[in-house]
N, C-alpha and C positions, 0 to 999 in steps of 0.2 A: 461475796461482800468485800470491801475497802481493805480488809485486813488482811485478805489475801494476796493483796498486791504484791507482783513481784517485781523482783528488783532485775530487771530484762536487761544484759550487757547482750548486744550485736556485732557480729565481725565487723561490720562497714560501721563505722561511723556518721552519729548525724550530722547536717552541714545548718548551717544558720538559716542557709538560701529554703530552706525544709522542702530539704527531704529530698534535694534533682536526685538523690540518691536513692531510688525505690526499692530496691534490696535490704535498705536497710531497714525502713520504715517497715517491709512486708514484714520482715523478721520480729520487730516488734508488735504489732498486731495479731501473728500468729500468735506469739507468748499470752500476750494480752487478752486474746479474745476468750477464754474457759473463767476470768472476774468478770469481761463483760458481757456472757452471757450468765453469769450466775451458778456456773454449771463448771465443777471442776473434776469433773472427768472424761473431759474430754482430752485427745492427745493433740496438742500441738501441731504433732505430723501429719496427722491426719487432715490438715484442714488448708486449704487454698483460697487466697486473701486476691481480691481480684480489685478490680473496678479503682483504685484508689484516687482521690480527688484532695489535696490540699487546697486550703484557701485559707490567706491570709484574715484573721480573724481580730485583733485586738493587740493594742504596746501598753504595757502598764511602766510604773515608775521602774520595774527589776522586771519585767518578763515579756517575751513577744507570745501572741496566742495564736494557734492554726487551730482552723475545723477539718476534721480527718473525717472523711465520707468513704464507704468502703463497704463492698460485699462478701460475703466468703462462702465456700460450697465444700463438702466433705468431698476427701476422695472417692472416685466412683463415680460421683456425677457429675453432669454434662451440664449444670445449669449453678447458678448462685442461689441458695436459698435464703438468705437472710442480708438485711440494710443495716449498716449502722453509722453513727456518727459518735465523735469522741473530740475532746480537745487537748491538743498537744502542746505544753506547756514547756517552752527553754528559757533560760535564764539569759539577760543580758552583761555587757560588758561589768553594770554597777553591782549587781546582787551579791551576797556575801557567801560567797560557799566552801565547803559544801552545806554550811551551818544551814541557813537559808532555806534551803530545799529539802533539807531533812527535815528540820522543824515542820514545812508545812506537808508533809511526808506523814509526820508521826499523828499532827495534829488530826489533820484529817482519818485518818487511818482509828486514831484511839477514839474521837469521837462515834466518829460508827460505828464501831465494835461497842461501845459503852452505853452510849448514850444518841441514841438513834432518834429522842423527839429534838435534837437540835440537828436537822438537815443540812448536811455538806455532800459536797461531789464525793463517786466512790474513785478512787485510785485504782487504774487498770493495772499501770505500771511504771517504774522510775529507773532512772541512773542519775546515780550523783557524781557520776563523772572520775570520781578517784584511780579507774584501772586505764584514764586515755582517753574514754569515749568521751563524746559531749553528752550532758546531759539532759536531763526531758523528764516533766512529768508527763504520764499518758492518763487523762482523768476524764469521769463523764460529762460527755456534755448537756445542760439543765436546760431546760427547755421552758424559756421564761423573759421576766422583762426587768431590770433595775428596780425597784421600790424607788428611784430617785426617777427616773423616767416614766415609770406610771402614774406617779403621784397625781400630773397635772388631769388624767382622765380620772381620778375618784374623786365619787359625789364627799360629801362632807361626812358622812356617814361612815362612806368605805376607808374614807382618810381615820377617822379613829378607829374602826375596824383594825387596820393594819399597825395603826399605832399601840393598839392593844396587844397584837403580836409581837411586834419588836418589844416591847417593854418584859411578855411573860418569857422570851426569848433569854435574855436579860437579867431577870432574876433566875430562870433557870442555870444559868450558865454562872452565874455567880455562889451558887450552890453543890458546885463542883469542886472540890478544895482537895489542895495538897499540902507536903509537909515544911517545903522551902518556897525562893522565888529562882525560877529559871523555864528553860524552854523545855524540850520535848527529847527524846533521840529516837530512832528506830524500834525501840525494843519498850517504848515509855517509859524509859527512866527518865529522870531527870534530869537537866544537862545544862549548858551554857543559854544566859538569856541572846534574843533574836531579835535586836532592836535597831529600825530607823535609823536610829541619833550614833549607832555604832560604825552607820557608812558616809555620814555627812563629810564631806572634802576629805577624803582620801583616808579616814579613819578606819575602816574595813583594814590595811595594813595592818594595822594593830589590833586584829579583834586576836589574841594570844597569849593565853596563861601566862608565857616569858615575858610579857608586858603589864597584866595588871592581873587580876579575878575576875572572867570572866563570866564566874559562874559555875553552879546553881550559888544560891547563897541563903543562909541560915537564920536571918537575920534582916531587917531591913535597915538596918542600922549599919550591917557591912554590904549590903547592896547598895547602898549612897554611897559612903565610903569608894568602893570600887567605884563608882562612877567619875568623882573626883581625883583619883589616881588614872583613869583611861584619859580621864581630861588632859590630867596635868604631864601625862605620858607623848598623849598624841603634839602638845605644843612645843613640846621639848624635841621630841625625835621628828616630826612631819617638816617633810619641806619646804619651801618657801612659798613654791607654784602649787600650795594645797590652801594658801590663804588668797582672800579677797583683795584685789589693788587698795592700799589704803588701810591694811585691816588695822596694823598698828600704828599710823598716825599720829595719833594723840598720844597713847599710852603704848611703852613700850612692852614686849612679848615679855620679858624676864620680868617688870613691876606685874603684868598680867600675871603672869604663872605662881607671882609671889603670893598674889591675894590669893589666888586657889587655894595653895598650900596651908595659906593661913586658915581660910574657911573651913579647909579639909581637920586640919588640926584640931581646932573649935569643936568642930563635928564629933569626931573620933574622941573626945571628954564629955562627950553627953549624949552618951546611948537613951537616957532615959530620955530626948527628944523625942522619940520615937515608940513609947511604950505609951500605952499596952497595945503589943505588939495585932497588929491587924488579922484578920483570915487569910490567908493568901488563896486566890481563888482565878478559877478559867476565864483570864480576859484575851479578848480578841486582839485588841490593840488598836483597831482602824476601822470599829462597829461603824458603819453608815448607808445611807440609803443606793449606793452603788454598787454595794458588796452583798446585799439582799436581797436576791430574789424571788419576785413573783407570780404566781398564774395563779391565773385565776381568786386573784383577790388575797391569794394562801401564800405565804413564805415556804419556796420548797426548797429554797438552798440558802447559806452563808457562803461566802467564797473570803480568800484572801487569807489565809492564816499562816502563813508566810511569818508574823509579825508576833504570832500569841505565845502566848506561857502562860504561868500561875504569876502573879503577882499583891500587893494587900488591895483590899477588897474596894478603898476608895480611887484606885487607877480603873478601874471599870467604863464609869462612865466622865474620871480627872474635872468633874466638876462642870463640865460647859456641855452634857447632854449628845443629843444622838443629829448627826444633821439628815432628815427625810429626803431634802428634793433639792434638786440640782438650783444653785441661786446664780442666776443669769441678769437681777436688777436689784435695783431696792426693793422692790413688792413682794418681790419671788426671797429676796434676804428677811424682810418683816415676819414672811410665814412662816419660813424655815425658822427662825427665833423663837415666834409663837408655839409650834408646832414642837420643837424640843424642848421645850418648859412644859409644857404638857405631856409630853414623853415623861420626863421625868416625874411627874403627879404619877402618871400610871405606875412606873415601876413602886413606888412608894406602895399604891395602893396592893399591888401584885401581891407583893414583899409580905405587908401588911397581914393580908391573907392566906397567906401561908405559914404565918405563925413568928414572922421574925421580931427581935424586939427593936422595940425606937432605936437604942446606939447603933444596930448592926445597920438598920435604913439608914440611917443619919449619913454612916460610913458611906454606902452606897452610892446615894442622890445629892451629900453634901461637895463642899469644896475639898476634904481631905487634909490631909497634910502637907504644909508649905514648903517644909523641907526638903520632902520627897517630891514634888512634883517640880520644886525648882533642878533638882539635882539631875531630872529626867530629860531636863533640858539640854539643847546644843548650848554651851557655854562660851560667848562671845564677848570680848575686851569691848564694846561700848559701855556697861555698865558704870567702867571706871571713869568715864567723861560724862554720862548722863544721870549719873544719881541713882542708877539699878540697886538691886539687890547686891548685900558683899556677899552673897553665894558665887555669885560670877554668873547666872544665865542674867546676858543681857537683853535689852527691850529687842524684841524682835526675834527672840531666838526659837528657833524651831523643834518642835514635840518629836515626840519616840516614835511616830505612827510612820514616817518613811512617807 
């Protein structure tokens, strides 16, 4: 199982180009292949990794993906007895590490160990890179299609079918609660949150306790807080070539940094903004129809957890629902609109069902709180010229989800 995954350093290091370097890649497979046969007693040494085929496989916003196709035959014989496929997961130049790949390390790893009716890939094997090598997640590969890509071949039927699932999906996962807000480590403790909005222009320099609170945090009330300090941090020490041509035009960076401070201060005099304090519970961060997996009509994987932690319980779904299917027009955006307002009915009704009460739904499928969800935001100086929020996220600014 996921939980066994080990953490595989190889003498050769891997190369970006993946893998011209087969020594190393074998090296990893050998380690790797006793989680992915499920079978860990097998030795290592014992086993010969043949046939190897990379293919360039997927680039996401932080990662490139390979399909690693591969045989392997015990010493002694003359022939391959088993096929497999696996997907090899490196991080690119933007993702934030090693925070990043741990989190979606732990994530994956603690859910399978725990809670095994919300399917995720198992984790073969990783390096997060710390002793030189580059690093790599080696994880299974799901053998399936986007819920955003299937969508357009289900009848009306299948389409709520599967909306029924992401929604019990959903409440289950929000049912899952810890004692703070933050991400994951290795060991499932709790640790520094893993968020989008902490790599936007050049901010990832500054994801460092020497700079603001990271994380976990006690409170949601010093998790906004901290977010306004990383803000006020990153405009103060970030470069010049980390802002947009024009960013400070109108209003200058020092008036910009002053309103923060001042919003921050406001803030930080009224905790009870923020009471009664929320559930902090298992969100994904970037639930969508991309990241969900289907065959067969059935959800057999979540992918992407790169991004999750525990968080309070109205960051779940932030108020604007689940997006199903890829929107390529208006017709294909109308349904997708439609289609996530009925998501949302379900979870309700899920919720409902299972015994929760109205405030805790409310929390869930409603708007949430304004403070928090502004605070969550990439914080941009238009506000000061177009009338925004004095929080400081200005129109246009960009969510936690990366």
């Amino acid at each position: 199982m996921s939980d066994f995954a080990p953490n595989t350093k190889s003498d050769v290091p891997i190369t970006r180009k993946c893998l011209s370097t087969r020594k190393a890649l074998r090296d990893i497979l050998k380690n790797a292949l006793p989680a992915i046969e499920g079978n860990h007693n097998i030795d290592s040494d014992d086993i010969a990794i043949e046939d190897v085929q990379v293919d360039f496989f997927a680039e996401g916003g932080y990662n490139y993906l390979w399909l690693v196709s591969f045989s392997s035959k015990l010493s002694g014989q003359n022939f391959a007895t088993s096929l497999y496929k696996a997907i090899l997961r490196e991080p690119n130049d933007d993702a934030l590490l090693p925070w990043q790949m741990e989190n979606e390390v732990a994530h994956l790893t603690f859910i399978a160990k725990n809670y095994p009716s919300i399917p995720v890939p198992k984790v073969y094997a990783y390096d997060l890179g710390e002793s030189g090598n580059e690093p790599f997640i080696m994880m299974e590969y799901i053998d399936g299609q986007p819920l955003s890509s299937a969508w357009t071949t289900y009848s009306e039927d299948e389409k709520l079918a599967a909306a029924r699932q992401v929604a019990q999906m959903i409440v289950e996962m929000s049912e899952i609660t810890f004692h703070c807000i933050g991400g994951l480590t290795l060991t499932h403790d709790k640790g520094p949150t893993v968020e989008g909005v902490k790599l936007f222009r050049g901010r990832d320099k500054f994801h460092s306790p020497d700079c603001y609170d990271i994380g976990p945090y006690h409170s949601t009330h010093a998790y906004v807080l901290a977010y306004y300090d990383k803000e006020i941090y990153y405009y103060i020490h970030a470069p010049e070539s980390d802002f947009d041509e024009g960013y400070f035009d109108v209003v200058s960076k020092d008036v910009f940094v002053k309103s923060l401070q001042e919003t921050r201060d406001r803030l930080a005099l009224s905790p009870s903004t923020f009471l009664p304090e929320q559930p902090y519970t298992l969100v994904h961060n970037d639930i969508n129809g991309r990241n969900i997996m289907m065959r067969d009509k059935k959800i057999v994987a979540v992918l992407d957890w790169e991004f999750a932690g525990s968080y309070p319980l109205s960051e779940m779904l932030e108020g604007r629902g689940v997006d199903m299917l890829e929107m390529v027009d208006d017709e294909t955006a109308e349904e997708n609109s439609a289609w996530s307002l009925r998501v949302d009915r379900l979870v309700a009704e899920v919720a409902r069902a299972r015994g929760w009460d109205e405030e805790r739904v409310k929390l869930l499928v409603g708007s949430g709180n304004e403070e928090l969800g502004l605070a969550r935001m990439e914080m941009v100086p238009d506000f000061c010229c177009e009338g925004g929020s004095e929080s400081g996220a200005g129109n246009g600014a960009e969510n936690d989800t990366g």
